[in-house]
C-alpha positions as CSV (number, residue, x, y, z in Angstrom):
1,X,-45.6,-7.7,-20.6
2,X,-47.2,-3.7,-21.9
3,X,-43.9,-2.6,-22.1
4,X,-43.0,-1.8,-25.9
5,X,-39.6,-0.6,-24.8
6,X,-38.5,-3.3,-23.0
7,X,-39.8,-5.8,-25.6
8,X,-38.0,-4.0,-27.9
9,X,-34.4,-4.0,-26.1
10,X,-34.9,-7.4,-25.2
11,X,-35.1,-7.8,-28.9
12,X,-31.9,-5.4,-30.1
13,X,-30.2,-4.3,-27.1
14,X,-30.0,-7.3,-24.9
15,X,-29.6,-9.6,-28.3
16,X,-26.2,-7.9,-29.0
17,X,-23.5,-10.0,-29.3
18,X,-21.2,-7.6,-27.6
19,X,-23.8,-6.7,-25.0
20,X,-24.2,-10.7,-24.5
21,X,-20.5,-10.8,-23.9
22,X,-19.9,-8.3,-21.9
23,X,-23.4,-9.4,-19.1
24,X,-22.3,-13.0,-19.3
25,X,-18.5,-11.9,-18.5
26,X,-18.9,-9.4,-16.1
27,X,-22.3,-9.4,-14.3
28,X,-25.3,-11.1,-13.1
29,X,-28.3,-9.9,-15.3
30,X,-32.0,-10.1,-13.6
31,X,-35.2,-9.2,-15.4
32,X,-38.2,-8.3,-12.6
33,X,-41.6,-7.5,-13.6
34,X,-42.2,-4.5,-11.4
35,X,-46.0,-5.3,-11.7
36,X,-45.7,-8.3,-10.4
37,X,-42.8,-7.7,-7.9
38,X,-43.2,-3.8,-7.0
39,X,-41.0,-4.4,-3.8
40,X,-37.9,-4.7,-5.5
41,X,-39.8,-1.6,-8.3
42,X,-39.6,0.3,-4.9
43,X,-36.2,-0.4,-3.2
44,X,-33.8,0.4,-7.0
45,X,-36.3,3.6,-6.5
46,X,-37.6,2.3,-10.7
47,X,-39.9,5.4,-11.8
48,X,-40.3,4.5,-15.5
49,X,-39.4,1.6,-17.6
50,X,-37.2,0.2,-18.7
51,X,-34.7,1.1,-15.9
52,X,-31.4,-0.8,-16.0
53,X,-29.6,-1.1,-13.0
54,X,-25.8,-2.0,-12.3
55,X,-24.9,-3.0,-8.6
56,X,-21.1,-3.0,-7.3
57,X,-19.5,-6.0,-5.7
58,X,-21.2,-4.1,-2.4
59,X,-24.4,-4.1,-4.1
60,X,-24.4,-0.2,-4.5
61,X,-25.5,1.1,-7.7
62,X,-23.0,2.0,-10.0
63,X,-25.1,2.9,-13.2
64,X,-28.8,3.5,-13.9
65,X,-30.5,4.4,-16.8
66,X,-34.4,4.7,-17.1
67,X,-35.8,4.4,-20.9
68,X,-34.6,2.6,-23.7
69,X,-31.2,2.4,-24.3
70,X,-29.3,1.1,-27.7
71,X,-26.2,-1.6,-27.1
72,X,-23.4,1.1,-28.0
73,X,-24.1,3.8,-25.4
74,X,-25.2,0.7,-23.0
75,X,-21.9,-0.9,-23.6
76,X,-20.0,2.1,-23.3
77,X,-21.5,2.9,-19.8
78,X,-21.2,-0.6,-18.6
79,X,-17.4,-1.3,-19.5
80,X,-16.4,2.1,-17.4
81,X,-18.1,0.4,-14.7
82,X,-15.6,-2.8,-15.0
């Protein structure tokens, strides 16, 4: 809810088309309030938001990135991760 970053990627970032296409084709995208669930906050080890996290098919993590991020260098990232 405070977080102006992650208000704003939810309205550029994660409103890309591209960046649509590529989470709906490829991966199962979760939003967590870390102030309301700081467990989870706590386990991905999330020391600033916004943090995006990408888990392998073994649930390691395969990419993280903590601050805002813009849909090119977010897509770039994600598709070497494919």
């Amino acid at each position: 809810e405070w977080c102006g970053a992650c208000r704003t990627m939810d309205e550029t970032t994660f409103a890309d088309a591209a960046v649509i296409d590529l989470l709906e084709a490829g991966y199962v995208f979760v939003k967590v309030d870390t102030d309301e669930h700081p467990n989870i906050g706590k386990h991905f080890r999330v020391v600033g938001l916004p943090t995006v996290v990408a888990l392998g098919q073994a649930g390691e993590i395969v990419y993280r990135h903590t601050g805002p991020i813009k849909a090119e260098p977010l897509l770039g990232a994600l598709q070497k991760k494919k």
